[in-house]
N, C-alpha and C positions, 0 to 999 in steps of 0.2 A: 613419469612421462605418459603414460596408459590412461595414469587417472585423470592428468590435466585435460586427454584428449578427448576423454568421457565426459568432463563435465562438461567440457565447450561444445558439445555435442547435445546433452543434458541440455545448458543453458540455448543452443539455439532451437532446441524444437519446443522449447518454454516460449521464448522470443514469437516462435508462427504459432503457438498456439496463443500467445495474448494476442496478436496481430487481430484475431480473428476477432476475440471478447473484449480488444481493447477498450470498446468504450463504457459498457458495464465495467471494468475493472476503475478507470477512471472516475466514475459518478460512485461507486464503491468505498472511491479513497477520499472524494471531496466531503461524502455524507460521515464520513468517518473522522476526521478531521475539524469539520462543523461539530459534529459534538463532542470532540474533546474539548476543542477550543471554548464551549459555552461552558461546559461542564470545570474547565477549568477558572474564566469568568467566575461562575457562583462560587466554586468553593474562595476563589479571590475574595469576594465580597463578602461573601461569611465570616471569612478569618478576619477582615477588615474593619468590622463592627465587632 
């Protein structure tokens, strides 16, 4: 019960601290994302040929 009430505790002061850098966190996941996805692409096309 301690622990559950720790981490919900845990997770909401993660929560205001992304509040704050949410939008770097975002532009963070889209750039990251963007090149998996190419990177996934090439190797697609590689294997393809």
């Amino acid at each position: 019960m301690i622990l559950i009430c720790r981490i919900d505790r845990m997770s909401a002061d993660v929560i205001a601290y992304h509040g704050r850098i949410a939008p770097v966190v975002i532009v963070i996941v889209v750039v990251i994302v963007i090149v998996v996805v190419s990177v996934a692409v090439v190797i697609m096309t590689a294997f393809a040929h």
